[in-house]
ROVOZA-586441 format. One record per residue: chain; x, y, z of N, C-alpha, C in turn. Coordinates in Angstrom, 3 decimals. Atoms other than C-alpha are relative to their C-alpha. Last residue first. Layout:
N
 chaine      n_X      n_Y      n_Z     ca_X     ca_Y     ca_Z      c_X      c_Y      c_Z
      A        X        Y        Z        X        Y        Z        X        Y        Z
...
END
This chain:
277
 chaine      n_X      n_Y      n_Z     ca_X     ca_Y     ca_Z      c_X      c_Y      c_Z
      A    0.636    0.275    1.136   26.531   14.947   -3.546    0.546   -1.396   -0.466
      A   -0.953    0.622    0.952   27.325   15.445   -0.140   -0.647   -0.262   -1.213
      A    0.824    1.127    0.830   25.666   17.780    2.035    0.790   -0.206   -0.771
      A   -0.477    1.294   -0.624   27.247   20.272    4.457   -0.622   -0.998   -0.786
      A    0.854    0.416   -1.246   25.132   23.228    3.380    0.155   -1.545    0.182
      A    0.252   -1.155   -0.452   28.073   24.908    1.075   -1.325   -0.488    1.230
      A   -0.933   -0.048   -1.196   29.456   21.688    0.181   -0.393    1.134    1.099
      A   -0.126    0.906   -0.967   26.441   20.890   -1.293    0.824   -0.023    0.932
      A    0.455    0.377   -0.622   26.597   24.146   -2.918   -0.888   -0.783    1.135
      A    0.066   -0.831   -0.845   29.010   23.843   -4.312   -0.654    0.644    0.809
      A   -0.932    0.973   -1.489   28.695   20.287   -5.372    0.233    1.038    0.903
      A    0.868    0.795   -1.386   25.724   21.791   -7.301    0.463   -0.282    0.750
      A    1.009   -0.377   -1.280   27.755   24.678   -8.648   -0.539   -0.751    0.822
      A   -1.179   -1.042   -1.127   30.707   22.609  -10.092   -1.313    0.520    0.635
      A   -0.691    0.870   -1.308   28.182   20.620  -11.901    0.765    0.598    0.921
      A    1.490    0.501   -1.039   26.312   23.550  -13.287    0.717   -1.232    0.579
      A   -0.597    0.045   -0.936   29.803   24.979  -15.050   -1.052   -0.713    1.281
      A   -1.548    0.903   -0.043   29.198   24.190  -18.668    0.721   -0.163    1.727
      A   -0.222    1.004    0.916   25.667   24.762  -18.744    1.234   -1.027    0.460
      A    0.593    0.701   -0.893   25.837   27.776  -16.668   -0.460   -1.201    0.029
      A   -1.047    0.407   -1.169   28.376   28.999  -18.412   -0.824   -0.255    1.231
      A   -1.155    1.146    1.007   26.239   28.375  -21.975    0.724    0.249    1.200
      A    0.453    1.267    0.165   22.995   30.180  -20.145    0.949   -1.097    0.146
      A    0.192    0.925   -1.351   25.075   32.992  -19.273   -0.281   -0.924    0.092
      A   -1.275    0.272   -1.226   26.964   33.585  -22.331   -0.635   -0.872    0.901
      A   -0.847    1.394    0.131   23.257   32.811  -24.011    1.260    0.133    0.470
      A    0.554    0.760   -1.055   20.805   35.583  -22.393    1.106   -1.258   -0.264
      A   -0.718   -0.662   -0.992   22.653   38.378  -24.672   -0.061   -1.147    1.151
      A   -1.741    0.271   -0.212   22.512   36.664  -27.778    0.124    0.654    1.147
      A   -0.638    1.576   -0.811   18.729   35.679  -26.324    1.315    0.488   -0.906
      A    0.436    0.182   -1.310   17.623   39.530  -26.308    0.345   -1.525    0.166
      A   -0.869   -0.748   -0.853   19.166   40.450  -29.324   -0.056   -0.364    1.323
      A   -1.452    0.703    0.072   17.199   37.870  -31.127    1.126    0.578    0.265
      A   -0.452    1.823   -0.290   14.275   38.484  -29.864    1.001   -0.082   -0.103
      A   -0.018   -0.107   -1.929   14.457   42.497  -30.263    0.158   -1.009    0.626
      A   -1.168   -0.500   -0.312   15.400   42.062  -33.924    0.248   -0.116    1.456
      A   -1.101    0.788    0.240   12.467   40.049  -34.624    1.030    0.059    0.543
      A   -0.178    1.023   -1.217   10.169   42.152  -32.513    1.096   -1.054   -0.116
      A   -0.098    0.695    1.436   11.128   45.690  -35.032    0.267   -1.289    1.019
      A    0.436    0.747   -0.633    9.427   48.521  -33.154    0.465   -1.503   -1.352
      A    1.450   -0.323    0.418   11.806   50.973  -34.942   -0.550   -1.311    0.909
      A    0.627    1.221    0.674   15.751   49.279  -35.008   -1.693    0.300   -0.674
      A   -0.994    0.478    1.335   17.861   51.940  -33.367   -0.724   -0.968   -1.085
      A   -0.462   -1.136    0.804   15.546   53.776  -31.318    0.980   -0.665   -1.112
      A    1.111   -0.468    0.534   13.641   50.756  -30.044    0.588    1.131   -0.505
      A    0.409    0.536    0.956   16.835   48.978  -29.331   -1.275    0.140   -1.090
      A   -0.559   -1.348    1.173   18.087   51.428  -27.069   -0.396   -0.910   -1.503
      A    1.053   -1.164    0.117   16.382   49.254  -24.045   -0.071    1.005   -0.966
      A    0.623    0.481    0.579   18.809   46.213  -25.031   -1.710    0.872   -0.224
      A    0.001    0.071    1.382   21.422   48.111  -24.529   -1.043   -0.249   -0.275
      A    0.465   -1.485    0.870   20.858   48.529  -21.325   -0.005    0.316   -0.828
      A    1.634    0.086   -0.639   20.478   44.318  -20.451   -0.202    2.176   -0.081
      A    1.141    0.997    0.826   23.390   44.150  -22.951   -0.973    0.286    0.614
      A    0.552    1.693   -0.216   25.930   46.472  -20.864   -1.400   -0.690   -0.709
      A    1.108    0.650   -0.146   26.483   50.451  -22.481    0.476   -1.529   -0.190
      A   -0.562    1.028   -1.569   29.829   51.788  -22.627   -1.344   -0.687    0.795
      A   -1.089    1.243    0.482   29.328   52.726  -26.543    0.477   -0.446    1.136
      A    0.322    1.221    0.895   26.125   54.564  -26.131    0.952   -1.270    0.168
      A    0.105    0.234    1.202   27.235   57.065  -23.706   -0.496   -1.380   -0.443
      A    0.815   -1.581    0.510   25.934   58.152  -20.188    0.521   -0.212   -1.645
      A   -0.804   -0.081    2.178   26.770   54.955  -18.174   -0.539    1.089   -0.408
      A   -0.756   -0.303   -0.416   26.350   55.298  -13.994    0.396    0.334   -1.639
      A   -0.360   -1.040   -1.146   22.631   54.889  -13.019    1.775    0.989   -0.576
      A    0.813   -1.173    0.224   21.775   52.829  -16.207    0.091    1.424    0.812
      A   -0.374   -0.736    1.052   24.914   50.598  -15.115   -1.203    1.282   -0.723
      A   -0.980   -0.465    0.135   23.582   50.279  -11.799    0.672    1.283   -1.658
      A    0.749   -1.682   -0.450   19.913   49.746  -12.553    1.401    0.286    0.520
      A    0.418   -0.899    0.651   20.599   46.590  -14.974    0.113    1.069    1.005
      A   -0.279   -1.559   -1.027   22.677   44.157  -13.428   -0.594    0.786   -1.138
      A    1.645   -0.590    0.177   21.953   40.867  -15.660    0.091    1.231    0.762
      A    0.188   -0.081    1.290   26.042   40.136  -16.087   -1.209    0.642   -0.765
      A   -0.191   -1.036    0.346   26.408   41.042  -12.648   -0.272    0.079   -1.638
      A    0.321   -1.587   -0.549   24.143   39.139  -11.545    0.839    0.547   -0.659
      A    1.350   -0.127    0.505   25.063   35.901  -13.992   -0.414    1.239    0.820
      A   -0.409   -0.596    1.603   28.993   36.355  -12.815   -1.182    0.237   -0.274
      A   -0.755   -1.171    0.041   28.431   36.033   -8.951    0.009    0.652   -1.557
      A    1.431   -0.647   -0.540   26.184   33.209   -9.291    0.497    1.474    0.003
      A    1.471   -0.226    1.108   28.792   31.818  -11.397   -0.678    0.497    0.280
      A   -0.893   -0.636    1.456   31.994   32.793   -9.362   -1.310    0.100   -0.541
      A   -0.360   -1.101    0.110   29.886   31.298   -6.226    0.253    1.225   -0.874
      A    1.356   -0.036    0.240   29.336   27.886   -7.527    0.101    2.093    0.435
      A    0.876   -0.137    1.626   33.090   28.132   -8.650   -1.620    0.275    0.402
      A   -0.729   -1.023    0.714   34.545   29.041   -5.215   -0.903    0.314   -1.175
      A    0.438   -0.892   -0.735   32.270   26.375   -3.291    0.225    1.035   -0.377
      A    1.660    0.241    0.370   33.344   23.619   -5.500   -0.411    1.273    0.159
      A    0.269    0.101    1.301   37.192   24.628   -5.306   -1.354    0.385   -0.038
      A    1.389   -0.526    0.395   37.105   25.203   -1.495   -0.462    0.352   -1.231
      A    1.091    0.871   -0.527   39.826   22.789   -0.693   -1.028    0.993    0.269
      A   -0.061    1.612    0.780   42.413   24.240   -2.920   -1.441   -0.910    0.586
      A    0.312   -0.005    1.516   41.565   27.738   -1.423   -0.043   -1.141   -0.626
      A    2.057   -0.565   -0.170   41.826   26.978    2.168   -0.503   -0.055   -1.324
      A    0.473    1.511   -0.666   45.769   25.046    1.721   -1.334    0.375   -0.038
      A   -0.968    1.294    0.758   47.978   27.632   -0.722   -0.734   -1.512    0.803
      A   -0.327    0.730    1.365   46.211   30.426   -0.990    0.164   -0.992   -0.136
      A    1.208   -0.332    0.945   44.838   30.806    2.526    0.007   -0.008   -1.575
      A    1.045    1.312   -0.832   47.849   29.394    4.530   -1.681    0.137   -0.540
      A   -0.485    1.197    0.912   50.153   31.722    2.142   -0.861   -1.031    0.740
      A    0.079    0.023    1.717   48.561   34.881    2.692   -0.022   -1.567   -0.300
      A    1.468   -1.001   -0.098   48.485   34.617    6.946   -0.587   -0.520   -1.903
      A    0.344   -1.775   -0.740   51.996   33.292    6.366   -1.405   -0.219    0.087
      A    0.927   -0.698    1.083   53.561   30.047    5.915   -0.356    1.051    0.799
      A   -0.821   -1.378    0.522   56.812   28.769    8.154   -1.272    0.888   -0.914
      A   -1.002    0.157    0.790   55.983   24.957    8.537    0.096    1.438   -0.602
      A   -1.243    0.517   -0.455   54.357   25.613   11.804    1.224   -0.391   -0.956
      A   -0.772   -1.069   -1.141   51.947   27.776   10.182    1.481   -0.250    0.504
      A   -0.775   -0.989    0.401   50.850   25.439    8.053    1.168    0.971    0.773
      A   -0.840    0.942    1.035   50.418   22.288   10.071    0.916    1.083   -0.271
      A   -0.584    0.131   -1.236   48.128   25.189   12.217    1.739   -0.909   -0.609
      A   -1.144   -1.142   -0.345   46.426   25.845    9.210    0.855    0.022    0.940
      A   -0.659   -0.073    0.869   45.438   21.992    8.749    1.070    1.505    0.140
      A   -1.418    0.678    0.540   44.613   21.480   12.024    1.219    0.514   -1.297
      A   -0.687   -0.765    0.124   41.818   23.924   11.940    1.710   -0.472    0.085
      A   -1.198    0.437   -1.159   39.944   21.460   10.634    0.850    1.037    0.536
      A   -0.962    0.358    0.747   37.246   23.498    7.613    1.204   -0.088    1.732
      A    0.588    1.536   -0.129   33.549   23.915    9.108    1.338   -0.472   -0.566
      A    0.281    0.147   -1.045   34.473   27.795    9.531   -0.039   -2.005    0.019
      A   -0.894   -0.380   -0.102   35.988   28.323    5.866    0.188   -0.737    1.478
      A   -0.911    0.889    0.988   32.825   27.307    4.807    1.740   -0.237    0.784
      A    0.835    1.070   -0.264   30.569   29.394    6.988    1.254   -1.170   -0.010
      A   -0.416    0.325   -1.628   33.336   32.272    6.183   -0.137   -1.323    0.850
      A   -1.454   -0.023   -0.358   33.115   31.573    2.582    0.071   -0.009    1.495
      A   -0.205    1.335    0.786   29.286   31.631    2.286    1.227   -0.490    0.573
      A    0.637    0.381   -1.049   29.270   35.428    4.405   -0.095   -2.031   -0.085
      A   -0.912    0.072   -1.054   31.393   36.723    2.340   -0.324   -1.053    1.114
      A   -1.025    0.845   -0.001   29.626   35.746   -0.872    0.740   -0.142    1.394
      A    0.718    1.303    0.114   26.174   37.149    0.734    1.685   -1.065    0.101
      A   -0.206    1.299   -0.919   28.189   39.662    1.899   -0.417   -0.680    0.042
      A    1.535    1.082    0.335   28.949   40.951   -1.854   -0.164   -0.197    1.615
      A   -0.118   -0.097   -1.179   31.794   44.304   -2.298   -1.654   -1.316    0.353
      A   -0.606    0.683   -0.167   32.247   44.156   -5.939    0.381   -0.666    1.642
      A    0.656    1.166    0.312   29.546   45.863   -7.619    1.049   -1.304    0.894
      A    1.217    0.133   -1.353   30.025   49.153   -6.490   -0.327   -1.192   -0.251
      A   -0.010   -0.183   -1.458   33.789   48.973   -7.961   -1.360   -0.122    0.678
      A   -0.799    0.955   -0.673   32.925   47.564  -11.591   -0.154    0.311    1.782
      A    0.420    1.280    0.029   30.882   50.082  -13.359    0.130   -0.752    0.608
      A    1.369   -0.486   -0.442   33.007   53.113  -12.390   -1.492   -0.546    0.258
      A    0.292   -0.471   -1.636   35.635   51.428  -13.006   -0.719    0.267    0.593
      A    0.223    1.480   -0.670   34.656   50.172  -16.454    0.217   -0.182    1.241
      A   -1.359    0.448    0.313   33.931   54.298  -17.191   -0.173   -1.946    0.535
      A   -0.112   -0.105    1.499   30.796   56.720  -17.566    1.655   -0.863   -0.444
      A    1.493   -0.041    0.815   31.152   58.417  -14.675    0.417   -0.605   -1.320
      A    0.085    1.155    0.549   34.750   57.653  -12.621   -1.303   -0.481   -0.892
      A    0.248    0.088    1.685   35.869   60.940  -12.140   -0.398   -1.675   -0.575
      A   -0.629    0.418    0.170   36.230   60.359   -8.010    0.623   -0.089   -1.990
      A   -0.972   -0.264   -0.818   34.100   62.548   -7.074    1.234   -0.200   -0.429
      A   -0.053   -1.382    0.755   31.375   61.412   -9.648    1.394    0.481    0.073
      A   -0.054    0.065    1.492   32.012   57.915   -8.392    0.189    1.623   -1.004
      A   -1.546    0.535   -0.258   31.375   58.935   -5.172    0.703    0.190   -0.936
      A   -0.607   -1.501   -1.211   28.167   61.134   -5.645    1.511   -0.245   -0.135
      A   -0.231   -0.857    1.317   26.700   57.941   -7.996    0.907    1.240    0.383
      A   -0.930    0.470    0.732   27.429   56.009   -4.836    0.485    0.705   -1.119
      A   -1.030   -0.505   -0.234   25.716   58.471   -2.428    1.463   -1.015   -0.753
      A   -0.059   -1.588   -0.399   22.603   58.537   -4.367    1.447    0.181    0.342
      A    0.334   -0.434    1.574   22.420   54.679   -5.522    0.901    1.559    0.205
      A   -1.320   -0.663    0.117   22.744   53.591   -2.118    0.723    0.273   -0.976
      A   -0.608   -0.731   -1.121   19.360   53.021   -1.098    1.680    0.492    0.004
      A    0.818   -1.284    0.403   18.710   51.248   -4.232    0.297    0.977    1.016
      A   -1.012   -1.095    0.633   21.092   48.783   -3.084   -0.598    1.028   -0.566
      A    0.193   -0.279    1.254   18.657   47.828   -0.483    1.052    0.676   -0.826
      A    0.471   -0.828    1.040   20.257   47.360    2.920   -0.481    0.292   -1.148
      A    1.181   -0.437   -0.128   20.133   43.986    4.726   -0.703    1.657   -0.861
      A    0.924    0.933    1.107   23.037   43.140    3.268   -1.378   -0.225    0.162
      A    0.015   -0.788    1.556   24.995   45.880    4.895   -0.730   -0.507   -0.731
      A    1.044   -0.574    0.215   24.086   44.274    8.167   -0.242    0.873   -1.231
      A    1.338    0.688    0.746   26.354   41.416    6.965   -1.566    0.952    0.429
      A   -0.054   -0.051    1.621   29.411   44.200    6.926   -1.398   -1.323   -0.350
      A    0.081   -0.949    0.743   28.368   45.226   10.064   -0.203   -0.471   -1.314
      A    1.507   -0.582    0.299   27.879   41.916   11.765   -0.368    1.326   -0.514
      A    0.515    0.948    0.829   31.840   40.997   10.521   -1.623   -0.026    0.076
      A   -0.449    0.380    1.580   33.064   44.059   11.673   -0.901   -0.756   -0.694
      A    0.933   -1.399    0.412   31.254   43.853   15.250    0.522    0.225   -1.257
      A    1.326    1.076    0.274   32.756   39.789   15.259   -0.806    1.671   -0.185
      A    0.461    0.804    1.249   36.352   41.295   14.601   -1.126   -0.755   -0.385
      A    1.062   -0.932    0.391   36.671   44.478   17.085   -0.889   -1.296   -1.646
      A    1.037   -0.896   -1.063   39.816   43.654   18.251   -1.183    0.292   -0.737
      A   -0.514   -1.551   -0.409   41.697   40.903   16.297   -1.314    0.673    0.382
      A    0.419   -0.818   -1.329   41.819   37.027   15.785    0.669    1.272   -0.241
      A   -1.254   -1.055   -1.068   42.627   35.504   12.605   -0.866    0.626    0.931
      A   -0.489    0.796   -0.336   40.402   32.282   11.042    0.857    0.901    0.963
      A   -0.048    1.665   -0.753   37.179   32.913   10.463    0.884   -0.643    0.740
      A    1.168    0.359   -0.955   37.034   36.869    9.953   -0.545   -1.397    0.678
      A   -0.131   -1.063   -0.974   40.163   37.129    8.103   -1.049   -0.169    0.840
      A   -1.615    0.541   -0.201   39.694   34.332    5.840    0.152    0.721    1.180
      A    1.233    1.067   -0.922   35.824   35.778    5.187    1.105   -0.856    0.417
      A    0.746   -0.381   -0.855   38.010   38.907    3.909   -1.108   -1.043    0.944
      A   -1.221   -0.707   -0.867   40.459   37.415    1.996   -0.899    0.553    1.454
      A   -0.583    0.922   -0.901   37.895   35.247    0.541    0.739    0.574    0.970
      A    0.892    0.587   -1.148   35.441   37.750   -0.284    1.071   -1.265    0.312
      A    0.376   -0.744   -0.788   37.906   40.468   -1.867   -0.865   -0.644    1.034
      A   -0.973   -0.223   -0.889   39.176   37.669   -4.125   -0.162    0.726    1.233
      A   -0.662    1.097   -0.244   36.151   36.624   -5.421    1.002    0.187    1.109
      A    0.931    0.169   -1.093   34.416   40.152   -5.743    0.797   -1.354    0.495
      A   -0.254   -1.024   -0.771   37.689   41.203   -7.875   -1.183   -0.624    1.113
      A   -1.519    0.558   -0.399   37.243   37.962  -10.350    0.407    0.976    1.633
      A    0.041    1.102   -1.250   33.561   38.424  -10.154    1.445   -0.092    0.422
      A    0.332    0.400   -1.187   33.641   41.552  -10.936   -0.218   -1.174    0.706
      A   -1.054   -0.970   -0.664   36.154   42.087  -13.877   -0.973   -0.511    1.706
      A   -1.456    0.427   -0.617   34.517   39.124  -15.288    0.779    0.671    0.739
      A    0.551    0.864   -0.448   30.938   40.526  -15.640    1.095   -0.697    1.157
      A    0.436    0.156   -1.103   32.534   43.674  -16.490   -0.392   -0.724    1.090
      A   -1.332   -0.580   -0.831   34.480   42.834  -19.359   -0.582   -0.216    1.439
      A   -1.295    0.758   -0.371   31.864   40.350  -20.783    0.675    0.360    0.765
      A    0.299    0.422   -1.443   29.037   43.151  -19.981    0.862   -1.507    0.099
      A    0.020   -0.578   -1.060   31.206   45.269  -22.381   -0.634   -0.993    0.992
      A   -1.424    0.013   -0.425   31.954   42.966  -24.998    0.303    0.350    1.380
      A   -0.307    1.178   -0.471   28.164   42.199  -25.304    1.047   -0.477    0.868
      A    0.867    0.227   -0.974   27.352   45.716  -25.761    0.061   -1.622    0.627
      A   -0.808   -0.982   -1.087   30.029   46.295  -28.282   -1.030   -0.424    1.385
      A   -1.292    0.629   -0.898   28.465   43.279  -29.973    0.705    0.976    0.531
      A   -0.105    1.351   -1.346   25.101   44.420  -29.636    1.337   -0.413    0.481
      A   -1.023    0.802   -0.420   25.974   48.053  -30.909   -0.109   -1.132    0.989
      A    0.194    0.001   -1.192   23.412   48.890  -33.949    1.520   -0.699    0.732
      A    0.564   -1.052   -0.503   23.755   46.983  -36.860   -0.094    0.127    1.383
      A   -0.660   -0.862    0.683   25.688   43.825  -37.831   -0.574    1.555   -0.258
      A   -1.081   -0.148   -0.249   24.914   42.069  -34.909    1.180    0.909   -1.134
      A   -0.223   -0.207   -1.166   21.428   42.566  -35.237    1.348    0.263    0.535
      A    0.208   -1.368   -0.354   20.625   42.680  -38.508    0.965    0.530    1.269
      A   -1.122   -0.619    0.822   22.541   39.269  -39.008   -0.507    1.393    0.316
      A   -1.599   -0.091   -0.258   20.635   38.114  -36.205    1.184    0.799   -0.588
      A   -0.428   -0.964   -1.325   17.037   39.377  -37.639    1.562   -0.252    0.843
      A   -0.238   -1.344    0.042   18.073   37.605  -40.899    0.063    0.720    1.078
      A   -0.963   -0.059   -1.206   18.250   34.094  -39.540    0.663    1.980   -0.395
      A   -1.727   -0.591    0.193   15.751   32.842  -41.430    0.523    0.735    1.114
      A   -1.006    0.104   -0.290   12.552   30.448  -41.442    1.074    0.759   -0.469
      A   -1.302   -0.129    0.732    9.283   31.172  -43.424    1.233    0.611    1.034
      A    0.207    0.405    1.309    6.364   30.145  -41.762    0.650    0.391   -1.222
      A    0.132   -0.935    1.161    7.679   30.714  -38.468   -0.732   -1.008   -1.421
      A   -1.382   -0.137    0.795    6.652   28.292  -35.664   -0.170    1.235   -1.029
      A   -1.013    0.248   -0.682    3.669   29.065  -32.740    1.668   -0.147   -0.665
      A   -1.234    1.420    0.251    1.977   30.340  -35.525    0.748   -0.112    0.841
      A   -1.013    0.975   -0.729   -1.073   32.952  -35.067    0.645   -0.988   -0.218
      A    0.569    1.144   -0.100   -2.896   35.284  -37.638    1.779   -0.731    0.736
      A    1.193    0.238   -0.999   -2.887   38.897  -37.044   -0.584   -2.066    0.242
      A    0.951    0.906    1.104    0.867   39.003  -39.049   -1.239   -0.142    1.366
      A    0.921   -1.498    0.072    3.110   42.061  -36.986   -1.601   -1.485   -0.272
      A    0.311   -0.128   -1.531    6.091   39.233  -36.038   -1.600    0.912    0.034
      A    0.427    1.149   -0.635    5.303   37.623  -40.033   -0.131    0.523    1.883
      A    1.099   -0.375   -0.222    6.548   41.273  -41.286   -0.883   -1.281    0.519
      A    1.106   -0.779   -0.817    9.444   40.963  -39.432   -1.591   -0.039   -0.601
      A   -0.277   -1.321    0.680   10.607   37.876  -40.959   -0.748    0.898    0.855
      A    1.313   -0.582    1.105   10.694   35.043  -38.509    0.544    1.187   -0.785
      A   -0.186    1.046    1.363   13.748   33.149  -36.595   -1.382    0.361   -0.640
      A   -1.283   -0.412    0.741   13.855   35.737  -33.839   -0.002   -0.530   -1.105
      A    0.522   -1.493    0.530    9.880   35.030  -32.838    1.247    1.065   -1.110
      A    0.661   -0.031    0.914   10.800   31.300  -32.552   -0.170    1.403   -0.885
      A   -0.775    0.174    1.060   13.295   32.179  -30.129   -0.691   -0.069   -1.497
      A   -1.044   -0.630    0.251   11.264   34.444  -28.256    0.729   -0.842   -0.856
      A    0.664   -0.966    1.486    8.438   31.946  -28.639    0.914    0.791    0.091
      A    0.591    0.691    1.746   10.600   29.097  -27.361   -0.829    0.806   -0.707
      A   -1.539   -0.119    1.083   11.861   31.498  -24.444   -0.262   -0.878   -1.208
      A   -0.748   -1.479    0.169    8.431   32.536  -23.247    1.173    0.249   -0.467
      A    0.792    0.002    1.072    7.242   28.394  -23.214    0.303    1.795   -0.734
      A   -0.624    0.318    1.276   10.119   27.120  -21.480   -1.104    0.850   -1.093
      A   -1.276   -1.023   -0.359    9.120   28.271  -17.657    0.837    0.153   -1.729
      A    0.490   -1.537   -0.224    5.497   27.163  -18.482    1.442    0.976   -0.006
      A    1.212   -0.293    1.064    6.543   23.718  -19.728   -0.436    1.716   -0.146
      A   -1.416   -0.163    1.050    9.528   23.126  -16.900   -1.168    0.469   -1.054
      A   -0.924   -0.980   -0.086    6.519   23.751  -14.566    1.062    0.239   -1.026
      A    0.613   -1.258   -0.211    4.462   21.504  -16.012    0.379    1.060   -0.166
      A    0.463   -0.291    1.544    6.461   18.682  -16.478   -0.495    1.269   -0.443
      A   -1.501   -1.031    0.703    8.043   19.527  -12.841   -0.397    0.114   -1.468
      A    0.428   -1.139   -0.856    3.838   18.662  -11.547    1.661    0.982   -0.810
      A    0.723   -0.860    0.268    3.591   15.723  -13.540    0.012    1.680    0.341
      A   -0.265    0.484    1.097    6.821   13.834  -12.401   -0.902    1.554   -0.945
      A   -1.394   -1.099    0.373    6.107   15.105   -9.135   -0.086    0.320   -1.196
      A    0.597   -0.983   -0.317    2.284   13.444   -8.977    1.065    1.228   -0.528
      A    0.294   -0.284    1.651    4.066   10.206  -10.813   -0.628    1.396    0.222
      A   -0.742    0.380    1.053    6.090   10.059   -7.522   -0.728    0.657   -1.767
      A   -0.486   -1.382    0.041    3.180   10.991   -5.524    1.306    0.361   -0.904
      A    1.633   -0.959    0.682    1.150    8.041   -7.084    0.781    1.541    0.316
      A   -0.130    0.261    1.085    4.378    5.556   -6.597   -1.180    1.134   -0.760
      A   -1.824   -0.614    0.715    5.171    6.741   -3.092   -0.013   -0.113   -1.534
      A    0.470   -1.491   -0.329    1.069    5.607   -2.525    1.304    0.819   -0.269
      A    0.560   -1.070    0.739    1.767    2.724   -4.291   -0.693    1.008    0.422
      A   -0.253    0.227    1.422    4.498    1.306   -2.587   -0.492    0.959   -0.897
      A   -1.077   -1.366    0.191    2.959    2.514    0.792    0.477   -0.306   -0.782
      A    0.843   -1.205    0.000    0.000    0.000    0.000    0.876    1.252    0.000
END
């Protein structure tokens, strides 16, 4: 009898992710669909889930008009500039807070996670201010730095860092390493998983970050894909083809390194809430 009652909720799941995966797929299969039409087919009063004449014109528009691929390049740079910089800045710092003793180091460490209670909208005003200050309007710096300070990540790492022997640094230590070198060279190796799931989650925000860069860019040509993709009605006319298929070359980096790196995340965070995969 419990057999097939595990066997009815079982096929209940089954049904229930079908679904879901169904509804979550069905807005990017007509976006793609919608790219692979002629425009005047996106306008047509009569409905086709497929095109009825297949091409790949809106792409070629797309990348050869207008600046997607400058706009691509850019939230490449950026994407990478911040995780690589948020990376480093959260180990060193959740390193420091797990493993060295000094005055004032657990009020630190609930500061910087009451920061993450703040809205970044709330700090729009005196960032843009900074930035100004500093000439950085309208630059990959300027872009980059407010984005690089996370305590979610910090806060991961520490956890992590925390559930890690302290044997091992101790080993270190005694064989002459530093502060630096007992966190490069023994913490780091054994928080691979945890690093990468991180990196990615880290990279896809910034990659989708819209109300920054709108806050901080002022020309065309240092415009990120998800602001770009708002300048597309001045460059193009209401043209849906074009807009589809701008709108998934921008969605595919991420997709495709989330693809290629989704094992690394899951173990990371398995490692990340003690669970083994």
């Amino acid at each position: 009898m419990r057999r097939h009652a595990n066997m009815g909720w079982t096929v209940v799941a089954a049904v229930a992710g079908i679904v879901l995966a169904a509804l979550w797929a069905a807005p990017l299969l007509w976006a793609l669909s919608t790219s692979l039409r002629p425009e005047y087919e996106t306008i047509s009063p009569v409905f086709h889930w497929l095109p009825q004449h297949w091409t790949l014109e809106a792409y070629g528009k797309v990348l050869g008009a207008g600046n997607v691929p400058r706009w691509l390049f850019n939230s490449a740079l950026v994407a990478l500039l911040v995780t690589l910089v948020t990376m480093a800045v959260s180990l060193m710092a959740a390193y420091a807070f797990s493993q060295m003793r000094f005055r004032g180091r657990d009020a630190l460490f609930l500061l910087a996670m009451l920061a993450f209670l703040l809205p970044f909208e709330a700090l729009l005003v005196p960032l843009f201010r900074m930035m100004n200050q500093l000439g950085l309007i309208n630059t990959y710096a300027g872009i980059v730095l407010p984005q690089v300070v996370s305590p979610v990540v910090i806060y991961v790492f520490r956890q992590f860092f925390d559930a890690i022997p302290a044997d091992f640094r101790e080993a270190a230590i005694l064989d002459g390493a530093s502060p630096w070198r007992v966190l490069w060279s023994v913490y780091l190796p054994m928080s691979g998983n945890i690093v990468w799931a991180m990196a990615i989650v880290t990279f896809i925000a910034a990659w989708n970050n819209f109300l920054w860069p709108f806050i901080i860019v002022t020309s065309n040509d240092m415009m990120t894909i998800p602001l770009g993709l708002t300048q597309t009605y001045d460059a193009f006319g209401v043209r849906y083809a074009q807009l589809m298929a701008a709108a998934l070359l921008g969605a595919l980096p991420v997709a495709l390194a989330y693809v290629v790196f989704q094992r690394r995340v899951t173990h990371g965070f398995l490692a990340a809430t003690g669970l083994k995969g």
